[in-house]
VEXPADREN-862718 format. One record per residue (C-alpha): residue in three letters; residue number from 1; z negated, y negated, x negated. Coordinates in steps of 0.25 Angstrom, whole numbers, plus 5000, padded with zeros to 4 digits. Each point is the difference from the previous one (the first is absolute). Example, Ala and Ser with C-alpha at 12.3 -4.5 7.8 and 13.67 -1.06 7.14 Angstrom:
residues 2
NODE     r     k      z      y      x
NODE   ALA     1   4969   5018   4951
NODE   SER     2   5002   4986   4994
end
This chain:
residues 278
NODE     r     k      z      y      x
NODE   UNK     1   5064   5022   4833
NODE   UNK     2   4987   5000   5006
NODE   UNK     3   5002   4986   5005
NODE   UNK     4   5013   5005   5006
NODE   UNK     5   4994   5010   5009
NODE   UNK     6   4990   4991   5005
NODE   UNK     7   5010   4991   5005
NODE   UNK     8   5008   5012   5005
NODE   UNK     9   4989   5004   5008
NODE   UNK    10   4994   4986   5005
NODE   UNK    11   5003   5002   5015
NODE   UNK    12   5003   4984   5006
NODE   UNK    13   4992   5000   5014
NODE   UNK    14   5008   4988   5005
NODE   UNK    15   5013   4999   4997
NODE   UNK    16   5012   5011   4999
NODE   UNK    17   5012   4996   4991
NODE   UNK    18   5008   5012   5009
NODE   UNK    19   5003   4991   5011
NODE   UNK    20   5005   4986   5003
NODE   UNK    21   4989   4993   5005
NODE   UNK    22   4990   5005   4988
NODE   UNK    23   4991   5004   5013
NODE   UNK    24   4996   5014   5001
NODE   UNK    25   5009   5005   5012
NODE   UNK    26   4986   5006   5006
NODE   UNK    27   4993   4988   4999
NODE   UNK    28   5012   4989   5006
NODE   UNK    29   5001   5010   5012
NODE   UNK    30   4986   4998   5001
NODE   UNK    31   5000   4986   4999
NODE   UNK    32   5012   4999   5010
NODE   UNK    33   4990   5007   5011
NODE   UNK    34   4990   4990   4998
NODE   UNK    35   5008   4990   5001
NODE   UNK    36   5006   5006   5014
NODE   UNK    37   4984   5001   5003
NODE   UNK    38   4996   4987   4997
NODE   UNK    39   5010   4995   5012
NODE   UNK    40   4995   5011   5007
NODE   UNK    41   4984   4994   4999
NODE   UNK    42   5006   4987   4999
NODE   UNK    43   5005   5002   5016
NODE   UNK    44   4987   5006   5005
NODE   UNK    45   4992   4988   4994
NODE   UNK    46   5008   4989   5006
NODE   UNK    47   4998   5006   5014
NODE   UNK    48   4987   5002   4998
NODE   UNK    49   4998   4985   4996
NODE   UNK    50   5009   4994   5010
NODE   UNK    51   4993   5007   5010
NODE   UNK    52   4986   4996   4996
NODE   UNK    53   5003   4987   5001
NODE   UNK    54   5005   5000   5016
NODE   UNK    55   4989   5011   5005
NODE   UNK    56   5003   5003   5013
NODE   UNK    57   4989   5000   5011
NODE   UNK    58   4991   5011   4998
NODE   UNK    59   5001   5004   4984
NODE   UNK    60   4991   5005   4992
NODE   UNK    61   4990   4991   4993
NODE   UNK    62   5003   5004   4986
NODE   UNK    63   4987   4995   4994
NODE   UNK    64   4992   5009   5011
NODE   UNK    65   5007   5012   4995
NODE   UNK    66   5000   5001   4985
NODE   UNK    67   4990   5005   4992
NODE   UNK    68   5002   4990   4988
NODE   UNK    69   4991   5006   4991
NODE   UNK    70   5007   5015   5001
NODE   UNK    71   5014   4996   4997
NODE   UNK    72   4997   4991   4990
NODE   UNK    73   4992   5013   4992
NODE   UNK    74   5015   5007   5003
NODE   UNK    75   5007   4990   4996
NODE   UNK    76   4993   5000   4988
NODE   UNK    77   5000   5015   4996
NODE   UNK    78   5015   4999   5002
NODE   UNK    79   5002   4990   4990
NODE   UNK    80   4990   5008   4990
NODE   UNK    81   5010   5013   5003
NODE   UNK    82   5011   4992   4994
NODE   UNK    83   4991   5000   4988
NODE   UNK    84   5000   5013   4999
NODE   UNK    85   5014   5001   5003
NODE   UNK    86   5003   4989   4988
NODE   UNK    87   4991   5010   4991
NODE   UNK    88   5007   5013   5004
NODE   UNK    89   5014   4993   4997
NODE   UNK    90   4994   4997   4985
NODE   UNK    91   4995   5014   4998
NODE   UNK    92   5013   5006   5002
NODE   UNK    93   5006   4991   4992
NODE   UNK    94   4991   5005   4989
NODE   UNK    95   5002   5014   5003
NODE   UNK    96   4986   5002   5005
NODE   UNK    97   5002   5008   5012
NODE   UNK    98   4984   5004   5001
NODE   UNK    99   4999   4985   5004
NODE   UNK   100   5012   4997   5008
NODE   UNK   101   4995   5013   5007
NODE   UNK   102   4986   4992   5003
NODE   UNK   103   5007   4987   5001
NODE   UNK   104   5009   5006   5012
NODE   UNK   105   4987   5007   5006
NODE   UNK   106   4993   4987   5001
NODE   UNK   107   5011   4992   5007
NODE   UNK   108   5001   5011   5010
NODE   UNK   109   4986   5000   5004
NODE   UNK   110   5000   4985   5000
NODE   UNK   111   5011   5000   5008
NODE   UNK   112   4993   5010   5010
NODE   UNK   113   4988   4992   5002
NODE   UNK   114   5010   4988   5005
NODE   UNK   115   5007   5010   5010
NODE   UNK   116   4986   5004   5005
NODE   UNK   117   4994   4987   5000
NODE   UNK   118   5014   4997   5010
NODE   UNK   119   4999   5011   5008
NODE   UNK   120   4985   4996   5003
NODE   UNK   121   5004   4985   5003
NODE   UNK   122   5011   5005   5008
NODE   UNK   123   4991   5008   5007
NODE   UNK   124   4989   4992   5003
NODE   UNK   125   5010   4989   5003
NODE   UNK   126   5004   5008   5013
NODE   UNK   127   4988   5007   5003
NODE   UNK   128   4989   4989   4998
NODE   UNK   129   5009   4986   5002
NODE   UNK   130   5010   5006   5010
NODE   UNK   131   5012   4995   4992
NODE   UNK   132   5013   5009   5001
NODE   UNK   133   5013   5000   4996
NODE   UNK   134   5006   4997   5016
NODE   UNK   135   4988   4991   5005
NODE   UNK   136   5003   4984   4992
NODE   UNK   137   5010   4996   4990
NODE   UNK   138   4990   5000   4990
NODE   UNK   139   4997   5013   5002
NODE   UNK   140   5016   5004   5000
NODE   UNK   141   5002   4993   4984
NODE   UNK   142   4987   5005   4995
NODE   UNK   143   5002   5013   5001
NODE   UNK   144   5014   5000   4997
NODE   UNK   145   5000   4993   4986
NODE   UNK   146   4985   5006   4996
NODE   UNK   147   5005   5014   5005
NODE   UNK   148   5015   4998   4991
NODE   UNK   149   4992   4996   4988
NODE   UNK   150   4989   5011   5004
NODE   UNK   151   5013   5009   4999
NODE   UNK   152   5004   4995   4988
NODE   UNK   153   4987   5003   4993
NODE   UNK   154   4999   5015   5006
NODE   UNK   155   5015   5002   4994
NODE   UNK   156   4995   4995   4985
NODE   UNK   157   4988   5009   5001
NODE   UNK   158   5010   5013   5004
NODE   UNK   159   5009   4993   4988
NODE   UNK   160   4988   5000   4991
NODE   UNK   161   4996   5014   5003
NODE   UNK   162   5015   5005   4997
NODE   UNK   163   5001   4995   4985
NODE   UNK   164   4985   5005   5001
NODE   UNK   165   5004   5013   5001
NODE   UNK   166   5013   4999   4991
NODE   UNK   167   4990   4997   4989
NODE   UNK   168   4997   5015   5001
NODE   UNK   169   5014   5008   4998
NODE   UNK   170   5000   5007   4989
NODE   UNK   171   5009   4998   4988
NODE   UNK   172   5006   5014   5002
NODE   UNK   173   5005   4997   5014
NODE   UNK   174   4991   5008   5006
NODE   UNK   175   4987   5000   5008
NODE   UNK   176   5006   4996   5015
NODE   UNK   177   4987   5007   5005
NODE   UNK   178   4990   4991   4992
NODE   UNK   179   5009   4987   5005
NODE   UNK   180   4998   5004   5013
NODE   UNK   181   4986   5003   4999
NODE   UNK   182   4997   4986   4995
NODE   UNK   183   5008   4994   5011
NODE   UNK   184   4990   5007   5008
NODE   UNK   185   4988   4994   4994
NODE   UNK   186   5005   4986   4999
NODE   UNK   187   5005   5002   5017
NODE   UNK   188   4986   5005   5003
NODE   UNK   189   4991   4992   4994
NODE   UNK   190   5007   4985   5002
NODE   UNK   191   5006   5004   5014
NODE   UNK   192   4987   5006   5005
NODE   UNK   193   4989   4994   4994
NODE   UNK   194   5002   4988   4996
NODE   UNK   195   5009   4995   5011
NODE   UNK   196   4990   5006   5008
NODE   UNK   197   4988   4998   4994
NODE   UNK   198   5001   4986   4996
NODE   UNK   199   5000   4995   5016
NODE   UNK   200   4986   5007   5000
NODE   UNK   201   4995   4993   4987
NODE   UNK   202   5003   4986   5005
NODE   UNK   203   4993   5004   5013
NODE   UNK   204   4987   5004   4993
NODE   UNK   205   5001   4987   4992
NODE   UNK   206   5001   4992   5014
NODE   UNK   207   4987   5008   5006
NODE   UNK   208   5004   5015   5005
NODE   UNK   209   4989   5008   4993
NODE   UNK   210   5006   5010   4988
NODE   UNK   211   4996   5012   5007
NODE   UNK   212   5009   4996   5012
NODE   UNK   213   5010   4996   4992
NODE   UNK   214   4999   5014   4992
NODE   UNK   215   4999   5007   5011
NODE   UNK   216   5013   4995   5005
NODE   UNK   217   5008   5002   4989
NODE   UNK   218   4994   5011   4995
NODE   UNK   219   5012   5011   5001
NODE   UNK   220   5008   4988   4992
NODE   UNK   221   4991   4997   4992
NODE   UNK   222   4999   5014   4994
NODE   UNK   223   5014   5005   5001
NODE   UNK   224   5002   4986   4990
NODE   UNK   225   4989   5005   4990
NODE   UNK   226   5007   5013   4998
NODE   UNK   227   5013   4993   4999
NODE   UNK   228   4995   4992   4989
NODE   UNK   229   4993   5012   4994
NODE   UNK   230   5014   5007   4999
NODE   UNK   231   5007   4987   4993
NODE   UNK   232   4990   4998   4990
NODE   UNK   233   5001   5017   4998
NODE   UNK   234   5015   4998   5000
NODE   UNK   235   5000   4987   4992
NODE   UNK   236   4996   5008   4986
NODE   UNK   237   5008   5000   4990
NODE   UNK   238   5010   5015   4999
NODE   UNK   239   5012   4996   4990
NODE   UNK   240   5010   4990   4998
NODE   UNK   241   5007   4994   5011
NODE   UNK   242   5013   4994   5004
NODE   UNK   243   4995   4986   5004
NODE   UNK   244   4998   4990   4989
NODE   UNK   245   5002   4987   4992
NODE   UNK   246   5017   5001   5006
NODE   UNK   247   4994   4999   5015
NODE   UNK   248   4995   4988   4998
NODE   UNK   249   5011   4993   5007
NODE   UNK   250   4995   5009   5013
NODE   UNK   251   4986   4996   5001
NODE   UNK   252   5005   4984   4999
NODE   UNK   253   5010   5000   5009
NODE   UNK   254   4987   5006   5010
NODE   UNK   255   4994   4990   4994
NODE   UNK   256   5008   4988   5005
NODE   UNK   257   5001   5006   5013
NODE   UNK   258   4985   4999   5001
NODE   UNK   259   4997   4988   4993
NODE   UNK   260   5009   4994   5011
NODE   UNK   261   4993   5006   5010
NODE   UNK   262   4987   4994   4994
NODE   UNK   263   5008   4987   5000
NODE   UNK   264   5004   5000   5014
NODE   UNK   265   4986   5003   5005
NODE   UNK   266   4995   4987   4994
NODE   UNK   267   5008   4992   5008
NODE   UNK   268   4997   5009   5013
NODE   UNK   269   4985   4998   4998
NODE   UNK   270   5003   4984   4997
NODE   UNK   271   5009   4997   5010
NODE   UNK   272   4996   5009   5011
NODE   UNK   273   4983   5001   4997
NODE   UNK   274   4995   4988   4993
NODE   UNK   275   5008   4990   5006
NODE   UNK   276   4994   5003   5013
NODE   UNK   277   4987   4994   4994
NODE   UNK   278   5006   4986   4995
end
């Protein structure tokens, strides 16, 4: 009897007997986006390659532009967010929503400090190296296919922080308010400080002193403290709730879409960074 009801309860995270493909319908519509996508990114890097190899007069000399040594330290916290991705996935699995919770937190945050460091690249690329969007080629397909993929990632976060919050809702049904304040937290402290801050941290590392730094970000800086004071005072535990071992498909089929994104920008950071230095 007991054995029965384990197998009754077993919940199977990758196939569904209920339709024809044995594919989750979630997770093949998934799957059938990324696909679309990967011709999508496929598009923007064949330009960018075709045009590297003709540059007209008066393009950008990539290797005078990059700062190496900053995208490979994104690139490589984006690979450690899918880590964490992977790890949230497994927690959910398990029913272990306190990690999942973490789990989800962490690839934000990772996720944030590759949008900032962007966003100071971009940023420095037009200010400093006088490289825009209308003045060379190189200029035009850069932007274009980093800033996509950049897009792609600030999407994941806003995903992240959605199932985030669902991790919340009570089991009775109730607690719209408490939803709402979390999504609150979660917008404060990764839209403004972290986004935010992050360009300002990357500045002190190349040589703008701390207090300068601080001073400059300092209204962001705070608001994002009191953003993640909120979360981590809303985060406690208050009852059951709704979210469990059964959403496990949900926070895999987020996971796919940013494992992919993960994926991509390891053949954007070959193909468009280090290639220039062969």
């Amino acid at each position: 009897m007991s054995s029965h009801a384990a197998t009754a309860g077993h919940i199977d995270h990758h196939h569904d007997h209920t339709t024809s493909t044995g594919i989750p319908n979630k997770k093949l519509l998934w799957w059938a986006f990324l696909a679309s996508d990967c011709m999508f990114f496929g598009t923007l890097i064949s330009t960018h390659l075709v045009y590297r190899l003709n540059p007209p007069p008066g393009n950008a000399v990539p290797t005078q532009v990059f700062n190496i040594e900053l995208t490979s330290f994104s690139t490589f916290i984006l690979l450690m967010s899918s880590l964490l991705m992977a790890l949230a996935v497994n927690a959910i699995q398990r029913g272990n929503i306190r990690s999942t919770r973490t789990m989800l937190l962490g690839t934000m945050f990772f996720g944030c400090i590759f949008l900032g460091g962007q966003v100071y690249e971009f940023t420095h690329f037009v200010a400093v190296k006088k490289m825009t969007l209308s003045n060379s080629i190189f200029g035009s397909t850069f932007y274009t296919l980093t800033g996509t993929h950049g897009t792609h990632v600030a999407i994941g976060v806003l995903l992240l922080g959605m199932m985030y919050v669902r991790t919340f809702k009570p089991a009775s049904g109730a607690g719209l308010v408490m939803n709402l304040l979390h999504l609150l937290a979660v917008a404060v402290t990764f839209g403004v400080a972290f986004i935010w801050f992050v360009p300002g941290m990357i500045e002190v590392i190349y040589g703008l002193p701390l207090g300068r730094m601080l001073s400059h970000h300092a209204a962001q800086f705070g608001v994002g403290l009191v953003g993640l004071a909120a979360m981590v005072a809303l985060g406690r535990a208050r009852g059951a709730v709704e979210f469990g071992e059964k959403n496990a498909i949900d926070v895999e089929a987020i996971g796919l879409y940013w494992h992919f994104v993960d994926i991509v920008w390891i053949i954007i950071f070959t193909a468009v960074y280090l290639l220039e230095y062969l």
